[in-house]
N, C-alpha and C positions, 0 to 999 in steps of 0.2 A: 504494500500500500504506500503510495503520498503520501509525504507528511499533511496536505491541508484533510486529509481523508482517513489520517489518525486523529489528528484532533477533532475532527466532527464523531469518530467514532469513541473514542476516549470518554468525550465530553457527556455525550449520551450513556455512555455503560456506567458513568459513575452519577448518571442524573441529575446533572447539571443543566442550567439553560444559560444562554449563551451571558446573558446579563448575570448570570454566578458567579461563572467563571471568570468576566472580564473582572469582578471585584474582587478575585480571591487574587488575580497577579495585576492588579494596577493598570488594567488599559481600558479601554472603552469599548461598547457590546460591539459596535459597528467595525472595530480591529479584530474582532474573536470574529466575527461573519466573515470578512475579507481571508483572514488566516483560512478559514475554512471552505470560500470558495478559490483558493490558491492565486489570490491575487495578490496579495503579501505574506513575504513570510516571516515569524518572529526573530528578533533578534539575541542573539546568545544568553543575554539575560532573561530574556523572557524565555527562552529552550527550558533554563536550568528549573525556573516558577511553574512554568507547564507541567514539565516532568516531575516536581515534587507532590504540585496539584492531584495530578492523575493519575500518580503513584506507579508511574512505571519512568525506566531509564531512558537517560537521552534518545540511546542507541533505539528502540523500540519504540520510540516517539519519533524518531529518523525513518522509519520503516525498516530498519536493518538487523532483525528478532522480529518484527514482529508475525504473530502466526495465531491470528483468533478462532483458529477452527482445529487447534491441538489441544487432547485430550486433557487437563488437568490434570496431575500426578495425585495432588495432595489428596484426590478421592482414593488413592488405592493406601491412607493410611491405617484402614478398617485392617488392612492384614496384617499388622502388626498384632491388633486386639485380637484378631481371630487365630492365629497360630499361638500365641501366648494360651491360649484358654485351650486349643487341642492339646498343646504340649500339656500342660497342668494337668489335665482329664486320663489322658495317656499315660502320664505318672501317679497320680493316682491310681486309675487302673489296677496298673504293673503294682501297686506298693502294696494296696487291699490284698489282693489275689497272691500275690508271695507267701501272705501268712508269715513272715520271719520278721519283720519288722517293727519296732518300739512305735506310737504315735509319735517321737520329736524327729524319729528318724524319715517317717512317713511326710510328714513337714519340709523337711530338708529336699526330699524326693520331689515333692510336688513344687517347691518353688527354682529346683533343679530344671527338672518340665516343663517349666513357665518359662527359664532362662534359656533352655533349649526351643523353643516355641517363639521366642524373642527375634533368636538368630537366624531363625529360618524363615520368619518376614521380614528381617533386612534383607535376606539374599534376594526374596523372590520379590520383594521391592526393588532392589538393583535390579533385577532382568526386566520388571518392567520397567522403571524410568530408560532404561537402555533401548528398551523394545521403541517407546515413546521417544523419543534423542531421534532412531535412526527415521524414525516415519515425520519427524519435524524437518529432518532435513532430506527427505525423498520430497514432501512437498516443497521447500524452497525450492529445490533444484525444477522443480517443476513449472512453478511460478517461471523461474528465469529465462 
């Protein structure tokens, strides 16, 4: 995207009207219109106000990142909680069913289980922000 076509989009995803924005960085409504029919464009100070605004980086306010049709990662932090709770369940399991075990030692097992279950949604959180990474940049490359 253009940048006058990040800032109309920006400005809307964080529901702003053009009179908001021009008051949250100091310009006037009819400079946020022009910015966003790309008939002028902001000047460095104003890049760095925009971007603080809108809460994304220069670079992505340049259209150089930017990619508003890729997945969101932080939805896949549910795996984290949900392999913790297998693991834990899974060591319990195993700890009940042994029959040999003290209840503190049962304890120690289960939150063993938990930290095993920990580690195994970092990993599969790695594969996907990786899986997400390579499909962010099949679409730039597409784009281009």
């Amino acid at each position: 995207m253009k940048l006058n076509e990040n800032i109309l989009f920006l400005r809307k995803k964080n529901n702003f009207s053009q009179e908001q924005l021009a008051e949250k960085i100091n310009v006037s409504r009819q400079t946020i219109s022009n910015w966003e029919l790309g008939e002028t464009t902001p000047n460095p100070e104003q890049l760095i106000l925009l971007s603080k605004t809108l809460q994304v980086s220069i670079d992505e306010l340049l259209g150089q990142e930017t990619n508003h049709n890729i997945i969101n990662t932080s939805k896949f932090n549910c795996i984290y909680l949900g392999s913790m709770i297998i693991g834990g369940v899974v060591a319990a399991i195993y700890a009940n069913c042994a029959n040999r075990f003290r209840y503190d030692e049962i304890l120690f097992i289960i939150i063993g289980g938990i930290a095993i279950g920990y580690g195994v949604g970092l990993m599969i959180n790695g594969i996907v922000n990786k899986i997400m990474w390579k499909k962010s940049i099949n679409l730039k490359n597409q784009k281009s």
